[in-house]
KERORO-856232 format. One record per residue (C-alpha): residue in three letters; y, z, x. Coordinates in steps of 0.02 Angstrom, whole numbers, padded with zeros to 5 digits, always signed. Layout:
REM residues N
ALAYZX/...
REM end
This chain:
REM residues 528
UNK+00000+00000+00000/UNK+00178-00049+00062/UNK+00264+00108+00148/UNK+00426+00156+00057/UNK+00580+00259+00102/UNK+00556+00423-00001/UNK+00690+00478-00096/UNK+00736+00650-00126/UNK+00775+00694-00306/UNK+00953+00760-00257/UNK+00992+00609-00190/UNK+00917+00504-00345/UNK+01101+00473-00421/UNK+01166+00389-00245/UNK+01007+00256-00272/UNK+01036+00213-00440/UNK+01224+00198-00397/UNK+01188+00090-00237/UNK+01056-00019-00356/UNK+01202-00090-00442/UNK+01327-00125-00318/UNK+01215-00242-00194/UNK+01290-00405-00191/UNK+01205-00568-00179/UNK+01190-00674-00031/UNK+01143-00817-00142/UNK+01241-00970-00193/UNK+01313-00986-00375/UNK+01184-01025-00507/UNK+01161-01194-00543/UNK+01282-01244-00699/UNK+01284-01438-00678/UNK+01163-01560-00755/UNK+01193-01522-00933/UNK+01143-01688-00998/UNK+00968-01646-01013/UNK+00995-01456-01080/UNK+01099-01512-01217/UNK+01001-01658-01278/UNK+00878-01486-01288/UNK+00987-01353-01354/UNK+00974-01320-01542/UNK+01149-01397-01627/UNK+01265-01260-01713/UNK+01393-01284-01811/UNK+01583-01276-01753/UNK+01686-01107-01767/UNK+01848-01095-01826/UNK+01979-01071-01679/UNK+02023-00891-01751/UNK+01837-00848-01780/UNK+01785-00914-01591/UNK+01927-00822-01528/UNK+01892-00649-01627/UNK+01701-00674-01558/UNK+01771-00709-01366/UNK+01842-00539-01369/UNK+01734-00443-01437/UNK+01592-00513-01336/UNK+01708-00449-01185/UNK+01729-00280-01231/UNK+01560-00257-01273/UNK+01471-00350-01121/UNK+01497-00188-01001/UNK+01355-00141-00941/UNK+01291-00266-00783/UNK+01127-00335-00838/UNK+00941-00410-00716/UNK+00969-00558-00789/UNK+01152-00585-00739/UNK+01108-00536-00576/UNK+00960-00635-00557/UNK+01038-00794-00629/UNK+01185-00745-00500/UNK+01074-00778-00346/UNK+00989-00936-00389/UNK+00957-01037-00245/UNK+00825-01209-00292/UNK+00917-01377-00285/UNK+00998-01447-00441/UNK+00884-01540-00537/UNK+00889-01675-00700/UNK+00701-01722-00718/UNK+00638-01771-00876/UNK+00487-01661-00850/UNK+00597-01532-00879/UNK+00636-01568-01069/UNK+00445-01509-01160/UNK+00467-01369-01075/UNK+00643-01315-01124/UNK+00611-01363-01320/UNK+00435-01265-01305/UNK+00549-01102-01233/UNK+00685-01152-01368/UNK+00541-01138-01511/UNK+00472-00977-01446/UNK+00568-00831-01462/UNK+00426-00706-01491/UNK+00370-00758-01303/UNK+00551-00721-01234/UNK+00543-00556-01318/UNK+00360-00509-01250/UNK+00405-00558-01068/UNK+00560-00458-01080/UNK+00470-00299-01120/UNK+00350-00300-01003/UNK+00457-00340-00868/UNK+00601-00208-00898/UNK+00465-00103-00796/UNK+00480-00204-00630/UNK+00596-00333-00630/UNK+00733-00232-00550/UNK+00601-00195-00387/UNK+00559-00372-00372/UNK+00749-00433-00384/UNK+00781-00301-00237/UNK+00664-00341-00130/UNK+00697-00540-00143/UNK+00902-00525-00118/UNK+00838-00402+00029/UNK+00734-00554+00103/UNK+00875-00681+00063/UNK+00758-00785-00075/UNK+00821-00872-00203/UNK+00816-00767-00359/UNK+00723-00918-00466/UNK+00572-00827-00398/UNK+00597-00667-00486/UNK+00546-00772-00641/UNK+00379-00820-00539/UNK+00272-00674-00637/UNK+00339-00722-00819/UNK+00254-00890-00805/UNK+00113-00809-00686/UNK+00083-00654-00793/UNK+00219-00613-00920/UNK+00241-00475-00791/UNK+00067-00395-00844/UNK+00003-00315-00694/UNK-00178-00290-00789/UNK-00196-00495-00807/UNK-00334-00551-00744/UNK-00369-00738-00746/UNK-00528-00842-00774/UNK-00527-00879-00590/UNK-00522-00682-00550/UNK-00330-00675-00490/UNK-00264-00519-00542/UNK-00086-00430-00570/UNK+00078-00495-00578/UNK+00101-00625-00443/UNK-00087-00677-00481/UNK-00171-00665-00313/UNK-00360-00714-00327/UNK-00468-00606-00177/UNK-00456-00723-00031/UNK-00270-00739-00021/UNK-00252-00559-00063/UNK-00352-00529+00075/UNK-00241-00634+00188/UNK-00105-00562+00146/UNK-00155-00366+00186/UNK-00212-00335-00022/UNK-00346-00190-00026/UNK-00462-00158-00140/UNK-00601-00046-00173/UNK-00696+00054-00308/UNK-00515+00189-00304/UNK-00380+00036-00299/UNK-00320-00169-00313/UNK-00182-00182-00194/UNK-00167-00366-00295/UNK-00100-00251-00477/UNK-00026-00114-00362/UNK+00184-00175-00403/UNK+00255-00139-00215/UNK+00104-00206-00128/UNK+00076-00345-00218/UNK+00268-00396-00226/UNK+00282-00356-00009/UNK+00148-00485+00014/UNK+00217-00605-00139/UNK+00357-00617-00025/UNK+00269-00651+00125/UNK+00169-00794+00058/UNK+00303-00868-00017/UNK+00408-00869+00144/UNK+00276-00921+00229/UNK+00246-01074+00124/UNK+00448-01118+00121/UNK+00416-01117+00298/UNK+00266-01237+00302/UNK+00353-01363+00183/UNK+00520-01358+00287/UNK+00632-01252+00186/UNK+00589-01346+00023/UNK+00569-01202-00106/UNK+00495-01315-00244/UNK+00349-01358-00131/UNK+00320-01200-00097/UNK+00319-01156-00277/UNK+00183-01282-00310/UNK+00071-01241-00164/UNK+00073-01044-00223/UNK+00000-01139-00387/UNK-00118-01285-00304/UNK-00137-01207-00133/UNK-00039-01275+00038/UNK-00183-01416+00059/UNK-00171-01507-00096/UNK+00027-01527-00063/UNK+00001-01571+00127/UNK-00104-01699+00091/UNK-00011-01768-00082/UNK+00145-01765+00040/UNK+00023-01860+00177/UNK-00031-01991+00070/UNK+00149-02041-00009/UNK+00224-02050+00184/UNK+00071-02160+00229/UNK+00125-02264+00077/UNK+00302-02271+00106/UNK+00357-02174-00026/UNK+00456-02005-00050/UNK+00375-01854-00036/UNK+00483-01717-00118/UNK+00389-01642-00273/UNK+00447-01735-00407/UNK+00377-01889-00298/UNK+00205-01819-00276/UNK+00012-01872-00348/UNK-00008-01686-00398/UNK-00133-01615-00519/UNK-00064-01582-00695/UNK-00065-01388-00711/UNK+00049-01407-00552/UNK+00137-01555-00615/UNK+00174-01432-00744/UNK+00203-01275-00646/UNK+00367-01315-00559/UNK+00460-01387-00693/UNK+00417-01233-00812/UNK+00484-01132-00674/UNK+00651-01220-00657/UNK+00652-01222-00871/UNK+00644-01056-00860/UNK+00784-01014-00756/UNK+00907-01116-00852/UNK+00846-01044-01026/UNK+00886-00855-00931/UNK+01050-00901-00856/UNK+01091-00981-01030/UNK+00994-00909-01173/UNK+01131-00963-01279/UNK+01142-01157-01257/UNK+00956-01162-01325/UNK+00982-01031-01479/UNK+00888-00897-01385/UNK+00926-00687-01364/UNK+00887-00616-01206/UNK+00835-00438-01209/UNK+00973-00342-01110/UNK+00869-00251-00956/UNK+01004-00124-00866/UNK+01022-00194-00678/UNK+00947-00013-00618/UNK+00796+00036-00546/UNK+00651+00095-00648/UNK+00545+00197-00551/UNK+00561+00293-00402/UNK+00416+00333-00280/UNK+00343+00499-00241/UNK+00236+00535-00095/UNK+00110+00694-00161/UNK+00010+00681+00017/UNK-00163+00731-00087/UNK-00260+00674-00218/UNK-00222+00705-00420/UNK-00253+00672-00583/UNK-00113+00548-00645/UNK-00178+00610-00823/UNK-00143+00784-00788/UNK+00026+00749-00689/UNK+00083+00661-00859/UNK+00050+00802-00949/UNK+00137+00945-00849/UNK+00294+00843-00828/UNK+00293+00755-00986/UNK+00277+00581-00932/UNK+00218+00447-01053/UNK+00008+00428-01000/UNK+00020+00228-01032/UNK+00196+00211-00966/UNK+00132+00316-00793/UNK-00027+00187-00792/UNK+00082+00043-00820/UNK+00196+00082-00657/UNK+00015+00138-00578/UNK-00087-00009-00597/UNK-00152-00030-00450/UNK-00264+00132-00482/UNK-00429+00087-00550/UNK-00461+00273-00607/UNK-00358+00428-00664/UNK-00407+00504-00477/UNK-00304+00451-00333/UNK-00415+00396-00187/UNK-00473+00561-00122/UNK-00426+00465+00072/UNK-00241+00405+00018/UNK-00116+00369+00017/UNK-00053+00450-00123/UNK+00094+00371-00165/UNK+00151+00378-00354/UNK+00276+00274-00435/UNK+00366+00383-00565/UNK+00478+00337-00695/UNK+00660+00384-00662/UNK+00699+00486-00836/UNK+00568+00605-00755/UNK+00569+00605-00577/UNK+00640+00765-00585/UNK+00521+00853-00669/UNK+00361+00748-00620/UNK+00426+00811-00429/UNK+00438+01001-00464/UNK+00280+01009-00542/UNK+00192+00930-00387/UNK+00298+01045-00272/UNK+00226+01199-00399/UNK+00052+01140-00437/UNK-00095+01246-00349/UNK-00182+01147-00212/UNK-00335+01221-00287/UNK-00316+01120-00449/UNK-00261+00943-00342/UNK-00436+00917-00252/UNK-00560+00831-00334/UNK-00685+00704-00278/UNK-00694+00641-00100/UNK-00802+00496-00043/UNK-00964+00475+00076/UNK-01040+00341+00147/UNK-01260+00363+00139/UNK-01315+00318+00331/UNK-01501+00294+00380/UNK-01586+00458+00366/UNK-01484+00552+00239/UNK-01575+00607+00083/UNK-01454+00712-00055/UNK-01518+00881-00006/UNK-01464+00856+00178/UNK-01286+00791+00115/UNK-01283+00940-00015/UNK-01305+01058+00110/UNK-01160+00963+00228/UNK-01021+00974+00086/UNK-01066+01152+00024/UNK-01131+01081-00150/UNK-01292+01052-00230/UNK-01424+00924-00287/UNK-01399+00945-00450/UNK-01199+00910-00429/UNK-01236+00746-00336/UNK-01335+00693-00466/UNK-01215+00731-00602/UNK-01065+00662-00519/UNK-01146+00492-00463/UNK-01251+00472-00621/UNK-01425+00462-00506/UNK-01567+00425-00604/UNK-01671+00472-00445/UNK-01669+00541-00283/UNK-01681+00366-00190/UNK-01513+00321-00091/UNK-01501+00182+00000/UNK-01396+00122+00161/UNK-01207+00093+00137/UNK-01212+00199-00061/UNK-01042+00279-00094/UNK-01083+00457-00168/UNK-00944+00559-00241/UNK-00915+00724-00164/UNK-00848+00847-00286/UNK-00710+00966-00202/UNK-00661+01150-00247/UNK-00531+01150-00382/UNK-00617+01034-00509/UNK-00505+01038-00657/UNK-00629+01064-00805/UNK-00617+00998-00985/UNK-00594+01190-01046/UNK-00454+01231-00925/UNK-00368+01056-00974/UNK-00426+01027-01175/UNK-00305+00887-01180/UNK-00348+00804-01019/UNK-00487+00668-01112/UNK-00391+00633-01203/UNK-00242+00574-01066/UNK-00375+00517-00984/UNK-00427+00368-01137/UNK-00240+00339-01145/UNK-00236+00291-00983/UNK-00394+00182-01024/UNK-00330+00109-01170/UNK-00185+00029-01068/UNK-00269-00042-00945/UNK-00391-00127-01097/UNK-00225-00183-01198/UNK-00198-00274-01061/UNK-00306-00326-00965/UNK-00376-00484-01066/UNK-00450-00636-00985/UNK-00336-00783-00969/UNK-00360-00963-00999/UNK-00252-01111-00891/UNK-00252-01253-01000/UNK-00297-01397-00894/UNK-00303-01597-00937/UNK-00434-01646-01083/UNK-00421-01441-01167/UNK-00415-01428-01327/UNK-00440-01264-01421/UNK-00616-01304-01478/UNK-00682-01314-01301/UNK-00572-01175-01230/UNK-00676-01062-01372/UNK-00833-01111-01355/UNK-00813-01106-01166/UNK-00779-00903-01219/UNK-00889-00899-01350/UNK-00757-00875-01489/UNK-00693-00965-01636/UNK-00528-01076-01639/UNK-00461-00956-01773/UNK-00474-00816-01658/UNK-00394-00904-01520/UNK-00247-00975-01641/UNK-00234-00815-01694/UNK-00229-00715-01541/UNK-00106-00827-01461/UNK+00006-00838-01629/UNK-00042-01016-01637/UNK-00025-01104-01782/UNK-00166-01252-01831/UNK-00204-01394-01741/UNK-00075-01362-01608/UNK-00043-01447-01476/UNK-00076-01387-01298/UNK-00018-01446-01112/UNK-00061-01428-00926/UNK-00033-01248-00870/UNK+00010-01190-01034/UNK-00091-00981-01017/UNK-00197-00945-01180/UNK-00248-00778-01199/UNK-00446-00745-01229/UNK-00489-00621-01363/UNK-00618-00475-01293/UNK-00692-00448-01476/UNK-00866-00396-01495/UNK-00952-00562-01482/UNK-00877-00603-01335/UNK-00906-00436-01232/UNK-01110-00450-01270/UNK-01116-00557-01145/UNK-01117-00374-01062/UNK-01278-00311-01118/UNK-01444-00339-01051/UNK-01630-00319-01146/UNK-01732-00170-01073/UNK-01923-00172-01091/UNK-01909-00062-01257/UNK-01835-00197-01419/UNK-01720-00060-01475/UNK-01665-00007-01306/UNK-01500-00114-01214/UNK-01418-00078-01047/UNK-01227-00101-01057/UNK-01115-00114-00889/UNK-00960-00024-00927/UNK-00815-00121-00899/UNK-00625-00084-00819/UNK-00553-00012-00967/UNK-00705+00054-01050/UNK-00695+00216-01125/UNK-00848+00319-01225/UNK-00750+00303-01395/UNK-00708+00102-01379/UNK-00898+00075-01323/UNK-00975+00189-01446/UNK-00881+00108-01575/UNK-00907-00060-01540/UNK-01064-00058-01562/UNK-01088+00080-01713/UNK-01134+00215-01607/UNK-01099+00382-01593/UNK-01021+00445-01436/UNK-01137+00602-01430/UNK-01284+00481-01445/UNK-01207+00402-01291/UNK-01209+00546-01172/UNK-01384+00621-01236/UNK-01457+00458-01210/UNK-01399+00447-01048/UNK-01408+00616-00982/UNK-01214+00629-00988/UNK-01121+00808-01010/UNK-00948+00730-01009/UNK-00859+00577-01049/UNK-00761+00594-00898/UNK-00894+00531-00770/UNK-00905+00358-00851/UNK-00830+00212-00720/UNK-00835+00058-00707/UNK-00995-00044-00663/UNK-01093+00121-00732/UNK-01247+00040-00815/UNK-01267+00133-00986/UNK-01423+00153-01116/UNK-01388+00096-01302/UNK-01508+00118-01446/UNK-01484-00014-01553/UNK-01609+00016-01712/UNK-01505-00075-01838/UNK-01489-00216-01730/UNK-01309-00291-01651/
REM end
């Protein structure tokens, strides 16, 4: 995880103060080219001089406060441009003001950070608009082709670029690691393509080989090789010019009969350095922090623990830093440890490692959900620590705990690209759904039409999550692998189950030791 300057809370009012005043290093936004943006724009009727001139000053003396958007349309950077391949994509933003609203919320969370940290690089601040059409700034996406988070990184580039991940964290949803080495590929990329920021927007699409050789075969030809030039394929034909749309429908919401959530032009979250491991459930509870809004800025935690190795770093909303700090600074050590992790070697077996960590058999057991006494090389066990925090000390900790759960499931729904020959009845079937839950789930209406790189969402109903269970030897017995997101209510309802059924059937005392990739008994004697 990226190393941050850690802010005292006394000195939290000098931040948000400084957040507002940095100025940008970036040229004026692009206002030219209008030809193609008003052929676009929605036509409105003409106000009376009186009536314009009431609504000039009053939009004055209301328009205060500074706003992200002002500021990020304020440091644009990308070359003027008038392509036609512009115009679908400025009426499809112009008809689809439910999408302006949804990207809007979810970015108020982080689009201040990622703003920062590009003006801080000197980038142009077109690229802060890089996650809507990646993501819709939803760190918890997670694509067909198994990218992940807001900038989208699948594993081998996030592995390039210094992403961890393990069974504690995803440096690729973690929002200051991921944007650090966001930035890094992308200015690495500018710098392969000369300083030509729309190449290096498609090649963070198609990849930096496609667009090396697309630019080799047009020079070999004779012919130009800036982007709009190109043999590229569609989704990236696509990308770029949704990109530039973008930036003109935020920098003038107006012209195409859009509203622009206001976002404040101050940070969101400040982060705290605990220097041990907690419970983010329990830390929302003793300083009154939102469980789903904590998980949201913490997504790069694939359980309520904090790796028991570090780092510990938590990013906290700033209407509670205050509080969310003296609570760590008063909260026992005893009731901060809980799990740490070991490695099996050749020779251990789990009474020798029992006796190493001061624990017993029966613990190991319990807290790795053994079904024997077989380990094998290279098994992570889970150590538990003094200081467990119990269900009975905590009553209300489960139930943090499946709020935290329950945001990571909200979001984290399996994406579909739309690529050349789609259509909605292939995308389904492809996910074993209908075309009325895929209309439906996308607020699609009928028979629409789709285009290169346009991002469907993919239902997770029932039907399609069976594709999780597997037949045991006994007809009424299935094994279900718990998914990221799972929790013991969702699963036990899904499939008309109790959850009590669930942990005696699986030897289970509490619904807290449930993870991910868990494999879990079902009874099924009514059938699925």
């Amino acid at each position: 995880m990226k190393k941050l300057i850690l802010i005292p809370v006394s000195l939290l009012s000098v931040v948000l103060a400084s957040g507002c005043a940095i100025q940008s290093s970036h040229p004026d936004p692009v206002d030219g080219f209008v030809s193609l943006d008003e052929a676009i724009a929605p036509k409105k009727k003409k106000k009376a001089p009186l009536q314009k001139k009431i609504d000039e000053q009053i939009a004055q003396a209301t328009d205060t406060t500074p706003d992200i958007w002002q500021r990020i349309s304020s440091g644009y950077g990308f070359p003027k441009v008038d392509d036609s391949r512009l115009q679908n994509h400025l009426r499809w933003f112009s008809n689809n003001q439910q999408y302006i609203d949804r990207f809007t919320e979810r970015s108020e969370l982080y689009i201040h950070y990622v703003v920062s940290e590009l003006e801080a690089n000197n980038m142009p601040l077109e690229l802060a608009l890089l996650p809507i059409i990646e993501s819709s700034y939803n760190p918890f996406a997670y694509s067909t082709h198994h990218a992940a988070g807001i900038w989208q990184f699948v594993p081998g580039t996030a592995k390039s670029f210094g992403l961890e991940k393990n069974n504690w964290y995803d440096g690729r949803r973690d929002i200051v690691a991921s944007t650090d080495a966001a930035i890094r590929y992308l200015q690495y990329l500018n710098n392969l393509f000369d300083g030509d920021w729309l190449l290096a927007i498609a090649a963070y699409n198609a990849g930096e080989g496609t667009i090396r050789r697309a630019i080799e075969k047009n020079a070999s030809e004779g012919k130009a090789t800036d982007f709009w030039s190109l043999p590229l394929p569609p989704q990236t034909q696509a990308y770029v010019p949704q990109l530039v749309a973008l930036s003109r429908i935020i920098a003038k919401p107006e012209r195409y009969d859009l509203k622009l959530g206001s976002i404040p032009d101050d940070p969101y979250f400040v982060p705290v350095d605990i220097n041990r491991q907690v419970n983010l459930a329990q830390l929302a509870r003793l300083s009154e922090t939102d469980a789903q809004e904590l998980q949201q800025l913490n997504a790069g935690y694939s359980r309520w623990l904090t790796n028991p190795s570090g780092p510990h770093q938590i990013l906290v909303p700033v209407s509670t830093a205050d509080s969310f700090i003296q609570h760590i600074e008063t909260l026992p050590a005893t009731k901060s440890g809980f799990y740490k992790e070991y490695k099996v070697v050749s020779g251990d077996t789990l009474g020798a490692i029992a006796k190493r960590f001061d624990t017993t058999v029966a613990e190991l057991t319990k807290n790795n959900q053994l079904a024997s006494s077989q380990l094998r090389i290279g098994q992570v066990l889970r150590i538990g620590q003094a200081g467990d925090v119990s269900q009975s000390e905590h009553p209300d900790s489960e139930e943090l705990m499946m709020a935290f759960a329950q945001a990571r499931q909200s979001n984290a729904q399996p994406t579909h690209i739309v690529k050349s020959g789609d259509s909605l009845w292939k995308i389904a079937r492809s996910h074993n759904i209908t075309v009325k839950q895929l209309e439906q789930h996308n607020k699609l209406k009928p028979g629409s039409s789709l285009k290169p790189g346009q991002r469907l969402l993919v239902p997770t109903t029932s039907l399609a999550a069976r594709h999780q269970l597997r037949p045991t030897d006994d007809p009424e017995k299935m094994s279900y692998r718990i998914q990221s997101g799972d929790t013991l209510s969702n699963i036990a309802a899904r499939f008309k189950v109790s959850t009590q059924d669930i942990l005696q059937w699986n030897s289970v005392k509490d619904a807290s030791y449930i993870h991910p990739g868990q494999t879990l008994t079902l009874i099924m004697k009514g059938g699925l």
